[in-house]
ZANUNU-794491 format. One line per 8 residues: number of its first residue (from 1); their letters; for each residue x, y, z of N, C-alpha, C, CB. Coordinates in steps of 0.2 Angstrom, whole numbers. Glycine has a CB too. Layout:
BEGIN
NUM	a	X/Y/Z/X/Y/Z/X/Y/Z/X/Y/Z  ...;
//
This chain:
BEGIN
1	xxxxxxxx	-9/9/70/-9/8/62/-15/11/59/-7/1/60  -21/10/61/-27/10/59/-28/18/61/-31/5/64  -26/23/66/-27/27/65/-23/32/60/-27/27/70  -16/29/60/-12/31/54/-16/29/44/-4/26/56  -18/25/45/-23/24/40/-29/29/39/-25/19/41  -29/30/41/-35/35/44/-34/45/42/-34/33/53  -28/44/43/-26/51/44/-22/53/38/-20/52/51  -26/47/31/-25/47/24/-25/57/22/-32/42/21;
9	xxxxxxxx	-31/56/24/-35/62/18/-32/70/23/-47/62/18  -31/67/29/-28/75/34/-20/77/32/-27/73/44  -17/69/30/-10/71/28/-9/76/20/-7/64/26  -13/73/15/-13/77/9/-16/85/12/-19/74/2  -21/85/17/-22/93/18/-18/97/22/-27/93/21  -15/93/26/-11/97/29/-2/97/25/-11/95/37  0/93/18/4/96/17/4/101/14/6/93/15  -1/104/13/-2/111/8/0/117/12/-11/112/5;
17	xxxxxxxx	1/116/19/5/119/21/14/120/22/2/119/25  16/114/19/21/112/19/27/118/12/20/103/18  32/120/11/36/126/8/37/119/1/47/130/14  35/125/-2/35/124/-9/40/127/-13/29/126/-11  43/125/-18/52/130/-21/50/132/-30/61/122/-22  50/138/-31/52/140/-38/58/137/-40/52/147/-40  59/135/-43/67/129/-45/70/136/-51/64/119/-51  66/141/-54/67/144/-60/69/139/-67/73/148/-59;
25	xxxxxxxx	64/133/-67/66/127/-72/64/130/-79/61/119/-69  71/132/-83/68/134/-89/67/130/-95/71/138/-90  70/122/-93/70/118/-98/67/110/-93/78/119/-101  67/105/-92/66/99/-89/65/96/-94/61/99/-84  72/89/-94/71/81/-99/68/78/-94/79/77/-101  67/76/-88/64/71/-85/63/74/-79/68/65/-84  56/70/-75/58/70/-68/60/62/-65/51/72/-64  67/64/-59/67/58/-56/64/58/-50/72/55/-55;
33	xxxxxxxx	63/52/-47/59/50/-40/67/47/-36/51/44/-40  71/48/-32/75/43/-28/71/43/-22/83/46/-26  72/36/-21/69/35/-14/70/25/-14/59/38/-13  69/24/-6/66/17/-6/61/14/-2/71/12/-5  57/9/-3/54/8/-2/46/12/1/57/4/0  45/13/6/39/18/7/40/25/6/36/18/14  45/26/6/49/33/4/46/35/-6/62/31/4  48/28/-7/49/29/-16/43/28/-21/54/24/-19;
41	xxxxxxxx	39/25/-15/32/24/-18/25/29/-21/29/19/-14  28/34/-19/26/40/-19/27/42/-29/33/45/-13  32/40/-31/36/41/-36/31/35/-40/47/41/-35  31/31/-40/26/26/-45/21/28/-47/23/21/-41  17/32/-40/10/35/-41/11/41/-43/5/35/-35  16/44/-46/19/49/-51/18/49/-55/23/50/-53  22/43/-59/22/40/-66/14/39/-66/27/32/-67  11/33/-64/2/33/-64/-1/41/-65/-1/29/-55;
49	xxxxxxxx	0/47/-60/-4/50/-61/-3/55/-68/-6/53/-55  4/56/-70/7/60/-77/6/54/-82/17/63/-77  4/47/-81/6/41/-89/6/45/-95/-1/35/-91  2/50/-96/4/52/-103/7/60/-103/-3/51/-109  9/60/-99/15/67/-99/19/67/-103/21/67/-93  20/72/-107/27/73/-109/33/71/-109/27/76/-109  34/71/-102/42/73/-99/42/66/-95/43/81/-93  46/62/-95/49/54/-94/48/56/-85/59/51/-98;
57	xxxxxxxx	45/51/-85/47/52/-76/51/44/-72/38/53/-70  54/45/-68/58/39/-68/61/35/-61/64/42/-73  58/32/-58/60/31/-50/67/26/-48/53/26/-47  71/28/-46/78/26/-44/79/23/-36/82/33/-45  78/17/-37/80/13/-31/84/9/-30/77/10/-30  90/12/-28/97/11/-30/103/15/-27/97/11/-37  109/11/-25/115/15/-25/118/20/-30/120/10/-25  118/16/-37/119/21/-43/116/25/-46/120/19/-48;
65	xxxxxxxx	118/28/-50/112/32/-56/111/30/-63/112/39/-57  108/32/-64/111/34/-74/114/38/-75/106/36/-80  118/38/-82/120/43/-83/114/49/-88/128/42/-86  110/48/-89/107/52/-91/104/56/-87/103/49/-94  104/59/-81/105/64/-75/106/67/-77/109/64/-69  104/76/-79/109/80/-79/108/85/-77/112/81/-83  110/94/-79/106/101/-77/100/99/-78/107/109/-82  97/98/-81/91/98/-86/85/95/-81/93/92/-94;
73	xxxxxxxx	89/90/-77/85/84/-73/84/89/-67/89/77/-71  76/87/-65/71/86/-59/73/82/-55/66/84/-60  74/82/-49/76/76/-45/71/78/-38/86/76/-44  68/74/-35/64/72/-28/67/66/-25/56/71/-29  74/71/-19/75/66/-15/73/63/-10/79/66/-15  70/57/-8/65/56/-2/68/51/3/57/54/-4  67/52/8/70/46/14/67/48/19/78/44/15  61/46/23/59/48/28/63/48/35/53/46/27;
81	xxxxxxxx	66/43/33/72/44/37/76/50/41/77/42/33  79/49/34/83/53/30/90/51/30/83/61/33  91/44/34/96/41/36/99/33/30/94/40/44  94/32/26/92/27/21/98/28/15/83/29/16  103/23/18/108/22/14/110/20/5/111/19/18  106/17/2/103/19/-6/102/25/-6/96/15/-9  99/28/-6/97/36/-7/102/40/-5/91/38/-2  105/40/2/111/43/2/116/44/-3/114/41/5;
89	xxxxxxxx	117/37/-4/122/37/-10/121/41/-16/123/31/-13  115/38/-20/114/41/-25/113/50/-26/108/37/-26  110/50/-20/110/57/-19/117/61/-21/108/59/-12  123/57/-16/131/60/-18/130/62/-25/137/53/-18  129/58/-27/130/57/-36/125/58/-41/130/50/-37  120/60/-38/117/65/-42/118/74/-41/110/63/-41  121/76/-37/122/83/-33/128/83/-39/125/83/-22  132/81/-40/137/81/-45/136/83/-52/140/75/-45;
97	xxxxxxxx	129/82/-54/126/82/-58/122/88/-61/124/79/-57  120/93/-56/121/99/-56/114/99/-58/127/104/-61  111/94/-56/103/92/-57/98/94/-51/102/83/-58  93/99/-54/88/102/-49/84/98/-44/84/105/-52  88/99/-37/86/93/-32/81/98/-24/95/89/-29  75/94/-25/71/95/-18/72/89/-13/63/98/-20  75/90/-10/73/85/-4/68/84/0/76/84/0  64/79/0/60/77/7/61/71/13/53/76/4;
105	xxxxxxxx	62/74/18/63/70/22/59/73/30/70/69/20  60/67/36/59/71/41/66/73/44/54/68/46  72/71/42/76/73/47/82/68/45/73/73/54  86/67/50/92/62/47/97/66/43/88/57/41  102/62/40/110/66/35/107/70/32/115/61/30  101/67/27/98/70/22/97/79/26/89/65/20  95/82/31/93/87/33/99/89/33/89/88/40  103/88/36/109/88/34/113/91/29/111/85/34;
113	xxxxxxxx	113/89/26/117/88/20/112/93/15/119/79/16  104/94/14/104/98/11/105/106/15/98/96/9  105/106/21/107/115/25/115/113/22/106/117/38  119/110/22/125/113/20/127/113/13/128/109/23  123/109/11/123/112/2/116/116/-2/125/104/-3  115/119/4/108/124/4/103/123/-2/109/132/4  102/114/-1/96/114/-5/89/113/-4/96/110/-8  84/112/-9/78/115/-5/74/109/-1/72/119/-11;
121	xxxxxxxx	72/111/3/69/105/10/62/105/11/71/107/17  59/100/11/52/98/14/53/94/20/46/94/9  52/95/25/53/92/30/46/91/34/57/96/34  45/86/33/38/83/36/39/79/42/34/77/30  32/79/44/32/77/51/36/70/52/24/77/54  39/69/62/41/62/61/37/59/65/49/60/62  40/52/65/37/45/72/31/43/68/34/48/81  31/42/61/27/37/58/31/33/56/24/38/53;
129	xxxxxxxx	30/26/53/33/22/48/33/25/40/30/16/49  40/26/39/40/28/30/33/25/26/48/24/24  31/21/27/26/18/23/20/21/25/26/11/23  17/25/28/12/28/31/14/36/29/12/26/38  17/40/26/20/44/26/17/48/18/27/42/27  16/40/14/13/42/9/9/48/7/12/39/9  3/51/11/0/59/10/5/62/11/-6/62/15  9/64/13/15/70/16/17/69/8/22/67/22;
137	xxxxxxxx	21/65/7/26/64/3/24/64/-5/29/57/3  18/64/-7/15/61/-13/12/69/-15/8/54/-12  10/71/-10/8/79/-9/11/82/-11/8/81/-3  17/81/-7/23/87/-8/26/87/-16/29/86/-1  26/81/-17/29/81/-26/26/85/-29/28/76/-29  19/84/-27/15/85/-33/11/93/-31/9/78/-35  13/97/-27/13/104/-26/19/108/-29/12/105/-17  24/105/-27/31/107/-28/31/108/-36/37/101/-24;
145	xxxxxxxx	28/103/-41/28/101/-50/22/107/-50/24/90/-54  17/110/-45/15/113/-47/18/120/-47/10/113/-46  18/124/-43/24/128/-41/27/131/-46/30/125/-37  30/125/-50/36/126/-56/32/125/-61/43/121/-56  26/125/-60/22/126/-68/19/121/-71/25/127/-73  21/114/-70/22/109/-73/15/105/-74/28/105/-68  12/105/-67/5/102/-67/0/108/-65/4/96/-61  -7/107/-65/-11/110/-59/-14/105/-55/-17/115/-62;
153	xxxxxxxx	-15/105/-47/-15/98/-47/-20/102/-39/-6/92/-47  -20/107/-38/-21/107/-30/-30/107/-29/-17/113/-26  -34/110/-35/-41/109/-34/-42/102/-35/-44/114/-39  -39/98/-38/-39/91/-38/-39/86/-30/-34/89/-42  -34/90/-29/-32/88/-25/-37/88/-16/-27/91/-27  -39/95/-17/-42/96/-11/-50/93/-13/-43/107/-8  -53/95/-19/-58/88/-21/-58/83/-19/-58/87/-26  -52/77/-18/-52/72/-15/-53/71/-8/-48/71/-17;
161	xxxxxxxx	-53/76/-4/-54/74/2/-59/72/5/-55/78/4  -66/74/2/-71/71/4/-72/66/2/-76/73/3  -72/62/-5/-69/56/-6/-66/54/1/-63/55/-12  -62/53/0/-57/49/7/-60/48/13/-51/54/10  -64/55/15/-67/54/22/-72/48/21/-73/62/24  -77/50/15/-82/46/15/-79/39/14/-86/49/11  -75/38/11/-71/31/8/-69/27/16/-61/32/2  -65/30/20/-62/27/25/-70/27/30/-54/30/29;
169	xxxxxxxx	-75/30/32/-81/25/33/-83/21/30/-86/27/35  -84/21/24/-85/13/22/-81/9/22/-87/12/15  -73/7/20/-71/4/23/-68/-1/28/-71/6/24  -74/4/35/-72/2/41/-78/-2/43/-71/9/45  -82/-4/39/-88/-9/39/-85/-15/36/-94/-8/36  -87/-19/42/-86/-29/41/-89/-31/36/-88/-35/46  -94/-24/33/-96/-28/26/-94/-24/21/-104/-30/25  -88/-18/22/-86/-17/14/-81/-21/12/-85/-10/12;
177	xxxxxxxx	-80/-20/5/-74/-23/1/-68/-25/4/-73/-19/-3  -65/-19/5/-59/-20/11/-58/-26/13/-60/-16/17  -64/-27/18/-65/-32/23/-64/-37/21/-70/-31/26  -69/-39/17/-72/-45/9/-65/-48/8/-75/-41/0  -59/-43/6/-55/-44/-1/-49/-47/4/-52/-36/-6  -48/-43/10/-45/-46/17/-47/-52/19/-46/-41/23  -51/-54/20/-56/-62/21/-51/-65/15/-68/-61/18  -51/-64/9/-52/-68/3/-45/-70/3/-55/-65/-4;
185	xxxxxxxx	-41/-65/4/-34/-67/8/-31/-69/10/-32/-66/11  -33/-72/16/-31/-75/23/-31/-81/22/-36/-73/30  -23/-85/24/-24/-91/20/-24/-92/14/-28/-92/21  -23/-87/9/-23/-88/3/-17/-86/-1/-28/-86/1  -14/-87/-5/-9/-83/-11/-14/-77/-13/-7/-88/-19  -13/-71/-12/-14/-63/-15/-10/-64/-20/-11/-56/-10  -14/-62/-27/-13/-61/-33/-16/-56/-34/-15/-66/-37  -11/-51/-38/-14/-45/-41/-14/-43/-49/-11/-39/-37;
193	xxxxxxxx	-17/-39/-51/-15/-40/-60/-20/-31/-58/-19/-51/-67  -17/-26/-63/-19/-19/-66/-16/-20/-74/-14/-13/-60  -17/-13/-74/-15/-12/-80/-9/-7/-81/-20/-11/-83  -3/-6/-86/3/-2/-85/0/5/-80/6/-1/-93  -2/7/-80/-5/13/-77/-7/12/-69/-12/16/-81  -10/6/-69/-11/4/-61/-9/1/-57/-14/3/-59  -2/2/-64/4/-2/-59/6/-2/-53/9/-1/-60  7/6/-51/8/7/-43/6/6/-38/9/10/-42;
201	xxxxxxxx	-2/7/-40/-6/3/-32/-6/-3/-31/-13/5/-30  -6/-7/-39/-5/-14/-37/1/-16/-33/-4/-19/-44  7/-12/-36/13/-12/-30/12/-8/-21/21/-7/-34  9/-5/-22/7/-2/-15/4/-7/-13/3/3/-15  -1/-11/-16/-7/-16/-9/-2/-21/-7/-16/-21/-13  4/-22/-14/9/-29/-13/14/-27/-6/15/-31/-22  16/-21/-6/22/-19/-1/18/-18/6/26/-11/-3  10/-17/5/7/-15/14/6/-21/15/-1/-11/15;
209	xxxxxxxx	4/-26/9/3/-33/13/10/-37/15/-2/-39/6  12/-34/12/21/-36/15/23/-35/20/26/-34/11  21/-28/22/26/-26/28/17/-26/32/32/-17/26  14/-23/32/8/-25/39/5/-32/41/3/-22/38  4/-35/34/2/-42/36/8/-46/37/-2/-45/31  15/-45/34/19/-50/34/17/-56/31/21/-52/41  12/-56/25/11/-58/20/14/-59/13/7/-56/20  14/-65/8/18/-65/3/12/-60/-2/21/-74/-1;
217	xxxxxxxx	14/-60/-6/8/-54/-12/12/-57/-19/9/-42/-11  11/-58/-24/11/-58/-30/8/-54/-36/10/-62/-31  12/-49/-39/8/-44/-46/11/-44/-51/7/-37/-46  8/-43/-54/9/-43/-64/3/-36/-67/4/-54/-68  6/-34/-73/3/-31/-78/-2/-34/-82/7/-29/-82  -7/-33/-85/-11/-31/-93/-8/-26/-95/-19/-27/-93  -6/-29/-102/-8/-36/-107/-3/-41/-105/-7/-34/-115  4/-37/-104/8/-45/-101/9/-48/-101/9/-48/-99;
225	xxxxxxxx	5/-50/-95/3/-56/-92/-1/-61/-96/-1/-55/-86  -2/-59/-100/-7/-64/-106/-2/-65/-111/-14/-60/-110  3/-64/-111/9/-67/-114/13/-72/-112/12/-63/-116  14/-75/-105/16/-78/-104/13/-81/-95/22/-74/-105  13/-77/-90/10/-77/-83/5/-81/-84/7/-70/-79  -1/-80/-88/-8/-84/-90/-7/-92/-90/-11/-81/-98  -1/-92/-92/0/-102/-93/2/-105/-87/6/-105/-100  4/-101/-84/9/-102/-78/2/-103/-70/15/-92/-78;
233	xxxxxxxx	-1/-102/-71/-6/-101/-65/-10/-109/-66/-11/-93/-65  -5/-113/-64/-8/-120/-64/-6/-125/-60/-7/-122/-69  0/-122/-61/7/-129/-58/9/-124/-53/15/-133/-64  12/-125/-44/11/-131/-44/2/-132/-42/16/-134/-39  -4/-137/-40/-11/-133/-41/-12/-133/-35/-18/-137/-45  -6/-137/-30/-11/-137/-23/-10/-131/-22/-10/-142/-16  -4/-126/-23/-4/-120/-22/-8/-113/-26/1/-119/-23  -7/-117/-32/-14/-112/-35/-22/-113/-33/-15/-113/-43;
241	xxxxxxxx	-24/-119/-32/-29/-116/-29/-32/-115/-23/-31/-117/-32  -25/-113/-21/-26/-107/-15/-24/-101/-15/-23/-107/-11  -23/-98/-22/-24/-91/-23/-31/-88/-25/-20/-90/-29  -30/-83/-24/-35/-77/-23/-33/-70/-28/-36/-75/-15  -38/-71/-35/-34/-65/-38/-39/-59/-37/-32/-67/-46  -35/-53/-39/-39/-46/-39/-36/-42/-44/-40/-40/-31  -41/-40/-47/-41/-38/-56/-41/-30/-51/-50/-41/-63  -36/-23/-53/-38/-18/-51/-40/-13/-60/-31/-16/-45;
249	xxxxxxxx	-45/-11/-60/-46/-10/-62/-49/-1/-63/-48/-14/-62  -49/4/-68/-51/10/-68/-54/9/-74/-46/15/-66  -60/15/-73/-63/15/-80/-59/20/-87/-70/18/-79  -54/21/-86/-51/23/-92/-48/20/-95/-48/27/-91  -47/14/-90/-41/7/-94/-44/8/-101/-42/-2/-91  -40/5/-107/-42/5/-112/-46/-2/-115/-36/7/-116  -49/2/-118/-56/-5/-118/-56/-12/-119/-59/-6/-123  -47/-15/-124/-45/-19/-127/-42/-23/-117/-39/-16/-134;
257	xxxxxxxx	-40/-19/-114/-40/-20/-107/-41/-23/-105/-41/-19/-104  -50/-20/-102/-57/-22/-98/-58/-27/-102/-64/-17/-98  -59/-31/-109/-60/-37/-114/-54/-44/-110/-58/-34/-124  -47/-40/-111/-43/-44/-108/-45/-45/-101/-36/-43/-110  -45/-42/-97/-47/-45/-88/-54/-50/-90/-51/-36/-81  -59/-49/-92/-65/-52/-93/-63/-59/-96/-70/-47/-99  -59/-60/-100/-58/-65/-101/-50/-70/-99/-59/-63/-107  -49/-67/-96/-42/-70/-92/-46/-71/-86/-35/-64/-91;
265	xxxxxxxx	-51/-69/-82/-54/-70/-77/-59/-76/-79/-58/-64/-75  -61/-80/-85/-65/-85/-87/-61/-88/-85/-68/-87/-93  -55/-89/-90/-50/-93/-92/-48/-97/-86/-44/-90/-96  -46/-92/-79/-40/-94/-73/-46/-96/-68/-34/-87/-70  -53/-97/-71/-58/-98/-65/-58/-103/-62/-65/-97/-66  -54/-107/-64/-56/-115/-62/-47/-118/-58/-60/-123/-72  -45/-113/-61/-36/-114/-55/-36/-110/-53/-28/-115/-56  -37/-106/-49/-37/-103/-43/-44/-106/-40/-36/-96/-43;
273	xxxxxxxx	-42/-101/-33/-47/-100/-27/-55/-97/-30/-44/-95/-21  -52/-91/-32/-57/-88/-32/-52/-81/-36/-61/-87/-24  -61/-77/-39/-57/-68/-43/-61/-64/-40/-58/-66/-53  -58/-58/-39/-62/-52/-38/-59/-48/-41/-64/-49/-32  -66/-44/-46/-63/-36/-50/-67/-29/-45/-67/-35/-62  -58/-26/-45/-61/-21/-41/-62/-14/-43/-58/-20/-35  -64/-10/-44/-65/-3/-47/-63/4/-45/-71/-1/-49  -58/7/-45/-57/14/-40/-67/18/-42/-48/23/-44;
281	xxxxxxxx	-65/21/-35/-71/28/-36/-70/35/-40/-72/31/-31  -73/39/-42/-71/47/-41/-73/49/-46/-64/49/-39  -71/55/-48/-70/58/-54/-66/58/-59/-70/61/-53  -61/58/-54/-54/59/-59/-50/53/-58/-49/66/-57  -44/51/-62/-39/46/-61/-35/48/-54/-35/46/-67  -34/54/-54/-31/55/-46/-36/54/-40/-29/63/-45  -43/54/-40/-45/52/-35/-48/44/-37/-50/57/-33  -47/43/-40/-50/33/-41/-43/30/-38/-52/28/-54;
289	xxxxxxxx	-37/32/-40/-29/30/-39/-31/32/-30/-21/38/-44  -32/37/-30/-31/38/-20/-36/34/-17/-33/48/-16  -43/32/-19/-48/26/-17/-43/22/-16/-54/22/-22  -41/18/-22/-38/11/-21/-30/11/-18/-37/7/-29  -28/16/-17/-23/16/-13/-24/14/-6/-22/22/-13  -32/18/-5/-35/19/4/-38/13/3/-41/27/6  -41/9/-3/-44/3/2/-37/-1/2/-51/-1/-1  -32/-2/-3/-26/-7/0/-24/-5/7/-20/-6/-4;
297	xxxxxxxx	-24/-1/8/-20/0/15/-25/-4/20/-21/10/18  -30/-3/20/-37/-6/23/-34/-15/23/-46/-3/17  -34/-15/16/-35/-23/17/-28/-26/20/-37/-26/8  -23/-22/19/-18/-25/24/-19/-24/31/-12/-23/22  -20/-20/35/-22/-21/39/-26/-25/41/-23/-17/39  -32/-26/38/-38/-31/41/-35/-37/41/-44/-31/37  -29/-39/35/-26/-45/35/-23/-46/40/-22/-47/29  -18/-42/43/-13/-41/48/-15/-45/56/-12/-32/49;
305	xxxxxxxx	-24/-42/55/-29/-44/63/-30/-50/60/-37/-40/66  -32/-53/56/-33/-62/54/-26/-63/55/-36/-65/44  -20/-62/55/-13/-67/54/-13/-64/61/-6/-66/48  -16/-60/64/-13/-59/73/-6/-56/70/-11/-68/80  -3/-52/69/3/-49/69/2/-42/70/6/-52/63  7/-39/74/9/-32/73/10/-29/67/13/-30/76  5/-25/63/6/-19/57/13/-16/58/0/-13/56  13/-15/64/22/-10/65/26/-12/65/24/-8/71;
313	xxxxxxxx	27/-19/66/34/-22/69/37/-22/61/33/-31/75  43/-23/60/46/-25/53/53/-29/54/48/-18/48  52/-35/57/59/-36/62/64/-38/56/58/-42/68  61/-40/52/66/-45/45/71/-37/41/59/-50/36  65/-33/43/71/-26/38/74/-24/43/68/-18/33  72/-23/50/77/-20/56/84/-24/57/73/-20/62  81/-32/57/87/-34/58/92/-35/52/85/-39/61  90/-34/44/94/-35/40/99/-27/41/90/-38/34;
321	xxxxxxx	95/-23/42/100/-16/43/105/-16/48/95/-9/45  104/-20/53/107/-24/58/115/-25/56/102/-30/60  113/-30/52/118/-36/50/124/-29/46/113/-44/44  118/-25/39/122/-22/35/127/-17/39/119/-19/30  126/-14/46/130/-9/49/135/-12/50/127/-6/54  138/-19/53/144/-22/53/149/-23/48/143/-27/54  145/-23/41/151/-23/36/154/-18/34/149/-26/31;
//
């Protein structure tokens, strides 16, 4: 796992070798993201890196669709699989729709089914876990939006590399953050709180602590959570204070924001454990977003060696896929 963590910043570099599609898109109402779970998280950190895009973007995790699908629509179908039966479906059902579809996958029906209805394919490497897959997949979206005009994204992009290198040796020391926030953890209720924009890597650290640690995780928005969540972190106390919250934070948040964290961090200081505010790096929102991506990954892991448990293993979704193939 650790090496797969690792092979963050090589994945984004080497999907730029990956086939990229002129769609001929002369019009676009939306983009959608289908996918699930490490497949679709890709699509989150979408919405986060377009927040103020023009063009609605929209992540579908689900058997159904909307009906608002149509020509008009963008569609990125992903299942690293390719065999992820939500996505299947929906895919049925959106192909019907006559809505512009790129698939990415390593292989599976999805390979399938796009050579026979000759649509366009990214096929990325396999024998990772979907949830590690993320550079491939996040890559390829966001090359493919350029392609068609949509973004410019790839001098950004290769800019961030060094970031990364240099991010995963820090890291990898027992005394950086990572390490700290993993410590603060262990044993504890993980609370996370961002802001609408950093939503998705607050959901990212919540799904790696989930599936590598086999840890519970809790997250919420700014402002929000100051509408209601804020009263709530009390009762019951022997469980609150044994939480551990982390404020994820970027300097663009808007100011009214940074005021609310500052003071929602006074307020909750005495029921819980403990707070930490954390800050991406970089230049840009695309590289502060890829930091805190790469140190969540970090901190689940490091949690994973304090709980002794295998990052790989995922026996609760293997077996529940288990159970669903009988019915």
């Amino acid at each position: 796992m650790i090496e797969i963590i690792r092979s963050f910043p090589k994945q984004i570099k080497d999907a730029f070798d990956f086939p990229t599609y002129n769609l001929d898109i002369k019009t676009i109402d939306r983009i959608i993201v289908c996918g699930m779970g490490g497949s679709a998280i890709a699509g989150d950190l979408l919405k986060s890196y377009l927040y103020y895009s023009s063009i609605p973007i929209e992540v579908i995790r689900d058997y159904k669709i909307p009906q608002y699908i149509t020509s008009k629509t963008l569609t990125f179908i992903i299942s690293y699989s390719g065999n992820t039966e939500e996505t299947i479906s929906a895919f049925e059902e959106i192909f019907k729709t006559g809505s512009k579809i790129i698939i990415i996958t390593s292989g599976g029906k999805l390979k399938e089914m796009a050579e026979i209805y000759k649509i366009p394919i990214v096929l990325i490497p396999k024998g990772i876990p979907p949830r590690c897959a993320l550079g491939y997949i996040f890559t390829s979206i966001l090359l493919n939006l350029e392609r068609n005009k949509i973004i410019e994204v790839s001098k950004e992009l290769k800019e961030s590399l060094e970031l990364l290198d240099k991010s995963i040796r820090e890291f990898e020391s027992d005394s950086s953050i990572a390490f700290d926030i993993a410590n603060k953890f262990y044993l504890r209720l993980p609370i996370i709180y961002a802001s609408n924009r950093l939503y998705s890597v607050a959901y990212r650290w919540q799904t790696q602590i989930n599936e590598n640690a086999k840890s519970f995780c809790h997250i919420h928005i700014l402002p929000e959570m100051n509408h209601n969540e804020i009263n709530g972190i009390k009762n019951p106390q022997n469980i609150m204070l044994k939480a551990w919250i982390v404020f994820l934070s970027d300097l663009e948040d808007h100011y009214r924001i940074k005021k609310r964290v500052e003071i929602t961090a006074e307020i909750l200081r005495d029921s819980v454990m403990g707070i930490s505010i954390v800050e991406g790096k970089g230049e840009t929102f695309l590289h502060r977003m890829l930091y805190l991506v790469l140190m969540g990954d970090y901190v689940s892991y490091y949690l994973s060696t304090f709980y002794n448990v295998n990052p790989f293993l995922i026996e609760r979704i293997d077996e529940l896929k288990k159970r669903l193939e009988t019915i």
